[in-house]
N, C-alpha and C positions, 0 to 999 in steps of 0.2 A: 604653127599648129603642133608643134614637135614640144613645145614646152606647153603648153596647154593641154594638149593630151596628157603629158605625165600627169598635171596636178589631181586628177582623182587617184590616182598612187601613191603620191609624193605627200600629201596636204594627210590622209589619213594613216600612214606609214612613221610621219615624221610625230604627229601628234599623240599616236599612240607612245612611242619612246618616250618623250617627253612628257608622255603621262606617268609610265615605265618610274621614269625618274626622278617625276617629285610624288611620290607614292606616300612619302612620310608627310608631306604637307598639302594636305588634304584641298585646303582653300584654293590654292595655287594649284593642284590637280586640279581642280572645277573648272578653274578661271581655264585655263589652258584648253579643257576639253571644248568647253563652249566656242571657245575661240575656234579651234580648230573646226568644229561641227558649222559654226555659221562659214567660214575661211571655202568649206568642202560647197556649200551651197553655191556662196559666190561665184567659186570657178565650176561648177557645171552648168550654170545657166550663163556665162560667158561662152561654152560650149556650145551651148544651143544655137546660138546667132547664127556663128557659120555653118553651122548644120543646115538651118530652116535656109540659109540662102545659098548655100552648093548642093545641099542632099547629102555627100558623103565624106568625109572630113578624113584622113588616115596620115599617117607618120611612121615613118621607117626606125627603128631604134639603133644606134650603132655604127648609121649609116648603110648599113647590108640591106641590100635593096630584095622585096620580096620575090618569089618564096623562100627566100634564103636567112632571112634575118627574121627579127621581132617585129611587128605590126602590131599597131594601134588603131583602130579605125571607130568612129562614132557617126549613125545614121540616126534619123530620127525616132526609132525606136531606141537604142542602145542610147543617145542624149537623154532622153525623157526619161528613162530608166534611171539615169543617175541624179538627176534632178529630184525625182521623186526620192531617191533613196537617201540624199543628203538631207529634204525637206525632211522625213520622218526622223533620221540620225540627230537632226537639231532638237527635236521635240523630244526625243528620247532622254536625249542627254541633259534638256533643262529637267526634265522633270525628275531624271536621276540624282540632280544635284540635291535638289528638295524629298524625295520619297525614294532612296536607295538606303540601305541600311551599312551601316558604318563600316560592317564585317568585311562586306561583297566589295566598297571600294577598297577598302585595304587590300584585298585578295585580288586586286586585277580587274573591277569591272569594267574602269574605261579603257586601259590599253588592248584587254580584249577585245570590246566594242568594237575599236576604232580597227583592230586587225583583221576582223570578221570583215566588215567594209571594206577595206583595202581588196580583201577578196571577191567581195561582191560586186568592186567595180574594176576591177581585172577581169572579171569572166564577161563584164558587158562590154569591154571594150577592146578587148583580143583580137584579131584576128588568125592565131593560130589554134586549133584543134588539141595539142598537147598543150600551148600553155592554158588554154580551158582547163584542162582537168587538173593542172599546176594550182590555179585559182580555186579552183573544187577542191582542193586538197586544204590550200589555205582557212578557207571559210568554215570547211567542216571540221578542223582541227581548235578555231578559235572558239567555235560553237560550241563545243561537245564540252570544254572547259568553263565555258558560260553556262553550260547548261547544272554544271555540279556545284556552283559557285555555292556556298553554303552547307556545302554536303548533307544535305537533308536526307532520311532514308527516298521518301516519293522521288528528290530527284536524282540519286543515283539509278531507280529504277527504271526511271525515264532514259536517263541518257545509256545505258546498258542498250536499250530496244534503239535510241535514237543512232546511236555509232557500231551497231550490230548492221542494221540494214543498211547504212552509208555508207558502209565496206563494201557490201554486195554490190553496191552501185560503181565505186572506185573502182572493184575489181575487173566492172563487167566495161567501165568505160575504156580502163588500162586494154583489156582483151581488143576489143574493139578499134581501139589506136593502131595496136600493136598491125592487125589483118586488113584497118585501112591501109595502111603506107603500104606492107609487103603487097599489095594487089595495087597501088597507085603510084606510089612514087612521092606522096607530099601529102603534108597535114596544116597546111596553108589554105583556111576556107576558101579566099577568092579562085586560089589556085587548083584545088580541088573540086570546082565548080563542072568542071566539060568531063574530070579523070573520069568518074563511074560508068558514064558511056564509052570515053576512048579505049580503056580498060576492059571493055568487053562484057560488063558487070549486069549490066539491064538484066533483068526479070533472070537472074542465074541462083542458086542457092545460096552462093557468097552472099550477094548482095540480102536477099533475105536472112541470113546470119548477124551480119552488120548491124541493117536497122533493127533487128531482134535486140541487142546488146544495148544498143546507142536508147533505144527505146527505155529497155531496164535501167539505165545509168540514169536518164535525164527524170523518167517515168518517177523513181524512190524520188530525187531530188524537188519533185513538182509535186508530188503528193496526187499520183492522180491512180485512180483504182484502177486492180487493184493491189495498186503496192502502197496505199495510205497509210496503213496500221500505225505505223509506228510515229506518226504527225499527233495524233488526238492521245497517245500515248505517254506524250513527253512534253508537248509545246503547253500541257496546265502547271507543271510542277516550278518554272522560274518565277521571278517577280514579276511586277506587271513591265520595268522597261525591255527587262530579256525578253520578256514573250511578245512584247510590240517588234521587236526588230527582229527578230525569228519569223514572224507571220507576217511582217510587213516585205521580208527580202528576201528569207532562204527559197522558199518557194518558187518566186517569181524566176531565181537565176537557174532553175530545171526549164520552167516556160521559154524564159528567152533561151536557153537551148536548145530544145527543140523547136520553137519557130525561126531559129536562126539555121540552125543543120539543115533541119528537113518538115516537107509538109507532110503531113502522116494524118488519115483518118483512124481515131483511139480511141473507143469508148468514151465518148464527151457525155451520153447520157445517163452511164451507169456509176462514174464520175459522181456526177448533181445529184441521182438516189440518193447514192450511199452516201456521201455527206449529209446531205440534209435530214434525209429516218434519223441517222447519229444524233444530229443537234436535236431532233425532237423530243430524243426520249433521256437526253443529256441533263445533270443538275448540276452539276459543278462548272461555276460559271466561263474558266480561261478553258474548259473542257469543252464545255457546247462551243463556245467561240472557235476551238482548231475543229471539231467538226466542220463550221462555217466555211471555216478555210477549203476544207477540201473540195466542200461543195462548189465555191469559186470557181476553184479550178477547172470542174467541169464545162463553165460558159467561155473561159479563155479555146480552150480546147475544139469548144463546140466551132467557131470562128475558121479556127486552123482546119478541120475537121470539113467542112463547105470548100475553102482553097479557090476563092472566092477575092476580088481586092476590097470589096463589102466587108465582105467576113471576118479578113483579116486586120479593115480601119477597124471593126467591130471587137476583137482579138486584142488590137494593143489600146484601146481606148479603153477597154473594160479594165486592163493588165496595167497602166498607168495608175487609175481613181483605186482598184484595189490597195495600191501597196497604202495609200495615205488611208485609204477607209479600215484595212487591218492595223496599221499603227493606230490609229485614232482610237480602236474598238477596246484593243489590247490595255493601253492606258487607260481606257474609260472603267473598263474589268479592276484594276488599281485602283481606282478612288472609290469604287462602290465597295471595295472589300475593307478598304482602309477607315470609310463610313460607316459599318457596320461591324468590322472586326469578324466578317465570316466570308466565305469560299462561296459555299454551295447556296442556291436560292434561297432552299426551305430556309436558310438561316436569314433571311433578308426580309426587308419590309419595312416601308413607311420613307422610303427618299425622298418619295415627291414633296412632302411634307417638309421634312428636314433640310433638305437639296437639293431644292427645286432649280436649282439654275445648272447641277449635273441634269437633272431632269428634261431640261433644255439641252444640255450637249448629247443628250441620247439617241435623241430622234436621227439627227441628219447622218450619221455612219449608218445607224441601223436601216434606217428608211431607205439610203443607200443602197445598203446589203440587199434588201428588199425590195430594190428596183421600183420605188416611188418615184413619181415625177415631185418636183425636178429637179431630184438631187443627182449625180454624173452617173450611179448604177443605174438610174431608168434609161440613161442616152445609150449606154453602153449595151442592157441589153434590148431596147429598140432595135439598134442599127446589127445586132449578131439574130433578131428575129425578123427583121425586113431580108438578111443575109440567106437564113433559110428559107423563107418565102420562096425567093428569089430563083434557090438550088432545088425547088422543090424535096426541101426537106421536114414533110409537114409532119411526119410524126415525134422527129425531134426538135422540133418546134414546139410540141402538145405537150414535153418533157419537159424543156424549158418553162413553159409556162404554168407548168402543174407545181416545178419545184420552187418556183417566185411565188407562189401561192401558199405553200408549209412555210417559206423562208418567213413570209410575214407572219404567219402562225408562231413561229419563233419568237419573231421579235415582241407580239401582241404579249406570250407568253410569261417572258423576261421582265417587260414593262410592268405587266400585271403584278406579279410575285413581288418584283424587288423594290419598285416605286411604289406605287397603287395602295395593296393591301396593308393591312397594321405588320409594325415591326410585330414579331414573335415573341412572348410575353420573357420568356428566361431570356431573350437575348436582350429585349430591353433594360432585365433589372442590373445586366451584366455591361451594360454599354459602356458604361465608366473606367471600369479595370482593368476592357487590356492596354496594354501600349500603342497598340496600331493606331487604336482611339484617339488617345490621349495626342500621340504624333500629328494625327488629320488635323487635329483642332488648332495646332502652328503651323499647318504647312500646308491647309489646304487649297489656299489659292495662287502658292508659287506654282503646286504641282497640276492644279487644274487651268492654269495659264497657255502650257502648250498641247495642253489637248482641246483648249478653244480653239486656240488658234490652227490645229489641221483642221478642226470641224469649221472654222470661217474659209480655210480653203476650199474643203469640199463644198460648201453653199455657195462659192463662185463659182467653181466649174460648173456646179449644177445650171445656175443662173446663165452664166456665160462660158457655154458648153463649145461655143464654136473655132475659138486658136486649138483646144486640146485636141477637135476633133478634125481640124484641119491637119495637126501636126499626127495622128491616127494615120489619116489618110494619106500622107508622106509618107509615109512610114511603110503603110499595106503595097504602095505603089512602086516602093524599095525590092519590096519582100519580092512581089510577082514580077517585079521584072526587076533581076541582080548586076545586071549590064554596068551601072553606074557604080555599086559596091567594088566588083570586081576591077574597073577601070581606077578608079579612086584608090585600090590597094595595089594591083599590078602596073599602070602605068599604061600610057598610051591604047 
């Protein structure tokens, strides 16, 4: 388990170097990333096995046996997590081979990539509290540089607001660290499990200081209101693969943060507003899309929010299908722009026509988004609205259901504009000239290859919703009762 555990470090660590180092030969950078990106899939779903048949899988690094040493641990949330994160990483990265621009791989896009990763599955598979925020560090440093890759004026502005407020969040996690330990003694989750009680901490100001910080750290990282600002900001100015792997992952490793640390009721409804009004009135198309994102985060939230083991199978089941339905969505925003040679709606029109078989990959993420039956977003929010029944929480239930209602408004919206109606008369007499064009027209079925392929993922889970939502409910039954986590990283 000790070398299996490393490979989600080791497999995107090793690959990004190696990308690092054949940078002048571009082909041989491809061949490599690909390899590495499918290499990262394999050994997470090797992962999974043991997981789904002990529950909690952990490794001692070093041999320094916990709390003392480094800890690895993977339950069935933190497995599925990387599962999904390798599946979208593979799709990103075929489709970067074929629709990334020559500049951004010469400047570092895959070693970035794959560093950003490394980080992303460091912080799912930690069990330490400071090496968390070591991986936080990781992730938000690979990112920030992905985000300027090209140096556009839009995306410096972006990543200014994006690394302005992910400091606040560093700062406030650092704080935080700092006033756990000197009141605890250890920053070893399983270990820190009994502290805040024995420690005399329950219902004391400390402790409400704490989660106040921990709240702020993870809160910026997750995108959830209102410290969103800066997600719809910054997540429209990269290409369409940085802005899938952005919306497909950074977010989610704020989520798995806080439903790993701590149960906390958060604004899950005002969350789902404020995203969704956003995408309403939103026209730039990667722009309404991080809207989207935010509003997500509200249903994950809402789950947590209940603390409930309904709510929370409801919580990681919604939080698994997102990462694949935002990567999917994110690249799908790439071939419509690449079709059209425009950003923003008004500039779109006539796909259905043109691209009708994009027209067909639209549906099942959106419809998703949207919480149609029966693609995995209807199961998801199903079991987090049976969740609130349940806690009698029927007016956030009424929020949920009113915001699944604009969400399709949304999507009816997008469909309408961009497929549906006549392209726009100057941009059809223009269709020829730019290069984006000209590029779609050799490339556009390497780069629409793997964004079929997460949207045939997603139309299985949908279809056969029931391993994902078994592995949910492991997961939920982890969360509420940590007995096995804790045993699994302490011992006996």
């Amino acid at each position: 388990m000790r070398v299996l555990l490393v490979l989600p470090l080791v497999i995107p660590l090793a690959t990004g170097v190696v990308a690092l180092l054949l940078r002048r030969f571009r082909g041989m950078q491809r061949a490599a990333s690909v390899l590495g990106a499918g290499g990262l899939l394999a050994a997470t779903v090797a992962i999974l096995g043991p997981v789904r048949a002990e529950g909690v899988v952990a490794a001692q690094m070093g041999g320094w046996a916990a709390p003392f040493g480094i800890t690895l641990a993977a339950d069935a949330l933190s497995a599925g997590l990387l599962v999904a994160t390798a599946l979208v990483l593979l799709a990103v990265i075929v489709y970067a081979v074929f629709g990334m621009d020559p500049e951004r791989e010469r400047f570092g896009f895959y070693p970035l990539t794959f560093l950003m990763v490394l980080g992303v599955n460091g912080a799912f598979i930690t069990g330490d509290l400071f090496n968390l925020y070591v991986w936080f560090e990781v992730l938000l440093i690979a990112s920030f540089v992905l985000l300027v890759l090209g140096n556009e004026r839009l995306q410096l502005d972006g990543a200014i607001k994006y690394v302005g407020i992910n400091l606040i969040s560093s700062v406030s996690f650092l704080v935080a660290l700092g006033l756990f330990y000197g009141q605890t003694g250890t920053l070893n989750m399983a270990d820190a499990a009994g502290k805040v009680q024995a420690a005399g901490l329950s219902g004391t100001p400390m402790e409400a200081a704490l989660v106040s910080l921990f709240i702020v750290a993870f809160g910026i990282k997750a995108g959830i209101f209102p410290l969103f600002f800066w997600l719809p900001a910054s997540y429209h100015t990269p290409p369409a693969p940085v802005a899938a792997v952005f919306a497909g992952l950074l977010t989610k490793v704020g989520l798995y943060a806080m439903v790993r640390v701590f149960p906390l009721v958060f604004g899950a409804g005002l969350t789902m507003i404020a995203g969704v009004l956003g995408a309403l009135v939103e026209r730039d198309v990667q722009r309404l899309l991080a809207f989207l994102v935010v509003s997500a985060m509200g249903y994950v939230l809402m789950g947590l929010a209940f603390y409930t083991e309904l709510g929370l199978t409801g919580t990681v089941f919604y939080m698994l299908q997102d990462v694949v339905v935002k990567g999917a969505l994110f690249l799908l925003a790439g071939l419509m722009q690449q079709a059209t040679g425009a950003r923003r709606l008004g500039q779109m029109g006539g796909l259905y026509f043109k691209r009708p078989f994009l027209a067909l990959l639209f549906f099942t993420p959106f419809f998703s988004l949207a919480g149609f039956p029966p693609f995995p977003g209807f199961w998801g929010k199903l079991t987090l609205l049976q969740a609130g029944f349940a806690a009698g929480q029927g007016e956030l239930v009424a929020i949920a259901l009113a915001v699944g209602l604009v969400t399709l408004l949304v999507v009816a919206q997008v469909f309408s504009v961009a497929f549906w109606r006549d392209a726009p008369v100057e941009k059809t007499e223009a269709a020829s000239a730019p290069a984006t064009t000209q590029h779609w027209a050799t490339t556009r079925w390497a780069t629409t290859a793997p964004v079929a392929a997460l949207v045939l993922v997603l139309f299985a889970l949908g279809l056969w919703a029931q391993p994902l939502y078994d592995l949910s409910a492991q997961a939920a039954a982890g969360l509420m009762n940590p007995d096995g986590y804790i045993q699994a990283v302490l011992g006996g």
